[in-house]
C-alpha positions in Angstrom: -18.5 20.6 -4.6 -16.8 16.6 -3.4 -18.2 14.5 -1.1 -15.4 11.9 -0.1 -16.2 9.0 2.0 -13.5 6.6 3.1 -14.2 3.1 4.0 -12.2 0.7 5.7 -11.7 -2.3 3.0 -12.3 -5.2 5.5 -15.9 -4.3 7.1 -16.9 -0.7 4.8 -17.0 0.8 8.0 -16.0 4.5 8.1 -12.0 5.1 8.5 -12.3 8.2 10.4 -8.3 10.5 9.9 -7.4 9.2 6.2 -6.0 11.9 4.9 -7.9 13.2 1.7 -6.6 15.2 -1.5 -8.0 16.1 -4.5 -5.8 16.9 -7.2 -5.6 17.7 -11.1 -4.1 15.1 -13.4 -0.6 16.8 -13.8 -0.7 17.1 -9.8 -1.4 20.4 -9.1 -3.3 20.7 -5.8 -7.3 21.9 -5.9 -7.5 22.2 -2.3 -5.5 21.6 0.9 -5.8 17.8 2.4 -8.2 17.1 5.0 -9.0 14.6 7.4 -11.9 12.4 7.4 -14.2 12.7 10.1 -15.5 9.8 12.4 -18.2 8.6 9.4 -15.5 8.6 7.0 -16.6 11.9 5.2 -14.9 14.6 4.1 -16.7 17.9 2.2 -14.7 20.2 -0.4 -16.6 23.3 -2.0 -15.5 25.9 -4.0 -13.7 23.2 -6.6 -13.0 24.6 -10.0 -15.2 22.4 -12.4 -13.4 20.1 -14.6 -11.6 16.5 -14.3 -9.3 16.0 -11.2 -8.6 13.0 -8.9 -9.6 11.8 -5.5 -6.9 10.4 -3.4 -7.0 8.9 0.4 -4.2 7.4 2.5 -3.5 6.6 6.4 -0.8 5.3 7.9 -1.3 1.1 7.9 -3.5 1.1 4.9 -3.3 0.9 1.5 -5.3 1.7 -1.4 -7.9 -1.1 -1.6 -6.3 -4.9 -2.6 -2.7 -5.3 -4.4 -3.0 -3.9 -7.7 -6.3 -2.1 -7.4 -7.2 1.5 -7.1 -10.1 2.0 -4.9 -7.9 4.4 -2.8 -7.8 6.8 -5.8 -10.4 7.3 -8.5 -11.2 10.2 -10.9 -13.9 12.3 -10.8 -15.4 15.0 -13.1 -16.7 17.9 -11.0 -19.5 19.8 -12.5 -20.6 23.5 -11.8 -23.5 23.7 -9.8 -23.3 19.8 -8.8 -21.9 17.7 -6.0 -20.2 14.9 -6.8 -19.7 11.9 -4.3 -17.0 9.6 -4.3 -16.4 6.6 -1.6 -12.7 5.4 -1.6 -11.6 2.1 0.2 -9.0 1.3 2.5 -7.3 -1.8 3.5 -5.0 -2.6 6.3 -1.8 -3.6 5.7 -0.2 -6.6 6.5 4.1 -7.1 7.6 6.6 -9.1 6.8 9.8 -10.0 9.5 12.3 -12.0 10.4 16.0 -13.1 10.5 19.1 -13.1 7.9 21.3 -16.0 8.7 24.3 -17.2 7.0 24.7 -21.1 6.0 26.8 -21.5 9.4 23.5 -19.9 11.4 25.2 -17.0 12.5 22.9 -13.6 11.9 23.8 -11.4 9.2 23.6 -7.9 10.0 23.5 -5.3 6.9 21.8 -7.5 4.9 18.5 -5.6 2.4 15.9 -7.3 1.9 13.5 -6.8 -0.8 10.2 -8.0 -1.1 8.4 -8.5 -4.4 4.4 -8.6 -4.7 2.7 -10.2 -7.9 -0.7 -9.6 -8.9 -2.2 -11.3 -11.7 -4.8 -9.4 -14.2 -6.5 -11.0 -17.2 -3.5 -10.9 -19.6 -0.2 -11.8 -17.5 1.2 -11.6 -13.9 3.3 -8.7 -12.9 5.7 -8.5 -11.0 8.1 -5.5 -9.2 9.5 -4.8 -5.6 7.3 -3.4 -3.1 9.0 -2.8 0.1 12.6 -2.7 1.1 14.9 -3.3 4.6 18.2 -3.9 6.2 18.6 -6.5 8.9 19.8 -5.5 12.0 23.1 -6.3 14.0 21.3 -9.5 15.3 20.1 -10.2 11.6 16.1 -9.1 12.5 14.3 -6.9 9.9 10.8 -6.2 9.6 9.0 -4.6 6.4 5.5 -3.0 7.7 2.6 -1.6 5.6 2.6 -4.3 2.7 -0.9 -4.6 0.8 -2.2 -8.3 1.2 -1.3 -10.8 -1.6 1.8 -12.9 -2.4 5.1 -11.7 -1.0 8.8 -13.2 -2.2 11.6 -12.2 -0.3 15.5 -11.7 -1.4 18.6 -11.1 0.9 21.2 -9.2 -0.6 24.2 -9.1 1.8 28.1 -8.0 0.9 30.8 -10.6 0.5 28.0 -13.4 0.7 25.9 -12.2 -2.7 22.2 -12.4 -3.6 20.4 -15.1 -2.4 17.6 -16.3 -4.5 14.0 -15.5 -4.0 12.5 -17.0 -1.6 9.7 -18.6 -1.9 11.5 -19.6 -5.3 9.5 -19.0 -8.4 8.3 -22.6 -8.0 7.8 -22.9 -4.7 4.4 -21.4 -3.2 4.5 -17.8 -2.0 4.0 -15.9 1.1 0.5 -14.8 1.8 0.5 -12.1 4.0 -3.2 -10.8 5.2 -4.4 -7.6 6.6 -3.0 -7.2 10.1 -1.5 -10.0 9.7 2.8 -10.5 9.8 4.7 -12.9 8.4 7.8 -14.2 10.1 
């Protein structure tokens, strides 16, 4: 058998409704998805033994931190034993605001991209997390962005590619949990 608990990231309290799967490696499902109850916990039995992974997920949460995996972990079930796993959830954080053009008019249609970075031992990597198009007035908002530093890039037709902003050497974004950035 799997015992799941989920955790909210920002207090370990239990996250009651995360959505809970358990799946082999190549992604072939072990058991239909349940819900967590109100302490967090969700109970699987009847798992065929063997390696498989633990996955949890709510709507305005992420899997733990940029970059980490606390929201998914892999477990080795063994026959006759219950294993016990405690996954982590963080909420997410937003980005928003308006496309204008150099003359301060809004730009409608415009994407926006926004790229996170997370730095391990080695290097810093870098790739897009989140994407949007600016409304008639020029607003967009990106929702359900893990906390770290955020960059932002306006692609628009007939105008080009702006550059990232924050630029490279300017400071970044920091976006926190619950938190939105305008």
């Amino acid at each position: 058998g799997l015992v799941v608990t989920v955790l909210e990231g920002e207090n370990d309290q239990p996250l009651a409704k995360a959505a809970v799967f358990v799946q082999r490696a190549n992604g072939e499902e072990l058991a239909p998805s349940r819900s967590s109850g109100e302490q967090g916990v969700v109970e699987f039995s009847a798992l065929p033994a063997g390696e498989c992974w633990v996955q949890a997920g709510k709507q305005g949460y992420s899997f733990g931190e940029f970059g980490s995996t606390d929201g998914r972990k892999r477990v080795t079930l063994v026959r006759g034993e219950v294993a016990k796993v405690t996954l982590t959830l963080s909420r997410t954080a937003a980005a928003s605001g308006v496309v204008l053009a150099e003359d301060g008019s809004p730009l409608g249609g415009a994407s926006l991209h926004v790229r996170m970075r997370t730095t391990n031992t080695s290097r810093t990597v870098t790739f897009q997390q989140a994407y949007a198009v600016s409304d008639a007035e020029g607003a967009f908002s990106i929702q359900e962005l893990p906390d770290g530093d955020v960059d932002l890039l306006a692609v628009m037709p007939d105008y080009g590619v702006s550059s990232w902003y924050p630029s490279d050497t300017d400071m970044s974004v920091v976006v926190g949990a619950g938190a939105t950035v305008t």
